[in-house]
C-alpha positions in Angstrom: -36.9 -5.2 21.3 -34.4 -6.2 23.7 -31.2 -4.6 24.6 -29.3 -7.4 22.7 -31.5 -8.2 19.7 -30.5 -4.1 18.8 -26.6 -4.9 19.8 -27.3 -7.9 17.2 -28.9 -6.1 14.8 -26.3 -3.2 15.1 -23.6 -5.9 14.4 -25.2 -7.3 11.3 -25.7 -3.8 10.0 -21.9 -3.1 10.5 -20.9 -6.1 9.3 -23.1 -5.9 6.3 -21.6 -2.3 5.5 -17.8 -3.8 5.5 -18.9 -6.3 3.3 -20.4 -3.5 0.9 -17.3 -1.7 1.0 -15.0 -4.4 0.3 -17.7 -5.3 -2.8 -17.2 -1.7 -3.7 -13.4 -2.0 -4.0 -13.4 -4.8 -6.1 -15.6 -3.5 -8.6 -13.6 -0.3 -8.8 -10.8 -2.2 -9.4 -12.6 -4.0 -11.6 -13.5 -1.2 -13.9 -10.1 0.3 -14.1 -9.0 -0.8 -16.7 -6.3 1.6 -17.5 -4.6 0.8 -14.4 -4.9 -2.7 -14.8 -3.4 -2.7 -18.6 -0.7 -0.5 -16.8 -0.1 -3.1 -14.1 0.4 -5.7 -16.6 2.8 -3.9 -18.9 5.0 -3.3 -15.5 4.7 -7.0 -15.2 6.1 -8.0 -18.4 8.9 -5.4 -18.0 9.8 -7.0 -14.9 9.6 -10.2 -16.8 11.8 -9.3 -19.5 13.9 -7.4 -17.4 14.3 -10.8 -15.1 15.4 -12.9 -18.2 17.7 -10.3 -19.1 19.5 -10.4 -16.0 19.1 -14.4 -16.4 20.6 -14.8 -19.9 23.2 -12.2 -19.1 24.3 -14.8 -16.3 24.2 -17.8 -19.0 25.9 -15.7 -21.6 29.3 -18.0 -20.8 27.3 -20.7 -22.6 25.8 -19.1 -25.5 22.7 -21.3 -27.1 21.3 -19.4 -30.1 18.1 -21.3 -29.5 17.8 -19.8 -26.2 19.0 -16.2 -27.3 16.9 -16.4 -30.1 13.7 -17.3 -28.0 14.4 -14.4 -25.6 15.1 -11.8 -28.6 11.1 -13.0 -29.5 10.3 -12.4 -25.9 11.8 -9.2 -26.1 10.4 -8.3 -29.4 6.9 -9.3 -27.8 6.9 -7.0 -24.8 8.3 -4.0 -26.9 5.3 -4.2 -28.9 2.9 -4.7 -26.1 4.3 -1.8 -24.9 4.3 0.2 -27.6 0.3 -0.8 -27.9 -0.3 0.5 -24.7 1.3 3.8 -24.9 -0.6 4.1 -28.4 -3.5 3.6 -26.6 -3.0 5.8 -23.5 -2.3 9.0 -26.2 -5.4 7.9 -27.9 -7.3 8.1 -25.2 -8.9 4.7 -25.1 
């Protein structure tokens, strides 16, 4: 073998190994599934906490359609909340 067929080789083999890793991490991430479930009930906090802040700015117009919908909204993401803290004490 040649000096740069084993600087070649030695390349591949590196990039190869990056490659595993970053496979490694995505599975990982994958598989946790308590942290994603956490993740998305942050999200929809945010989310309700956005249209909060957005119907509070509207409340000079009041549309009971539209404060009704967010109520549901509201309604929704307590629950989905509630399910996941049920399930984090269960142990699921």
């Amino acid at each position: 073998m040649t000096d740069r067929t084993v600087a070649d080789l030695r390349r591949q083999i590196e990039h190869t190994r990056h490659q595993l890793g970053a496979t490694v991490e995505e599975l990982a991430a994958k598989a946790d599934v308590r942290g994603r479930t956490g993740a998305r009930a942050a999200d929809l906090m945010d989310r309700a906490g956005a249209m909060t802040v957005q119907l509070r700015s509207t409340a000079r117009h009041p549309r009971p359609i539209v404060i009704a919908g967010a109520t549901g909204v509201a309604v929704g993401v307590a629950l989905v909340v509630a399910w996941v803290l049920g399930k984090r004490r269960s142990g699921c």
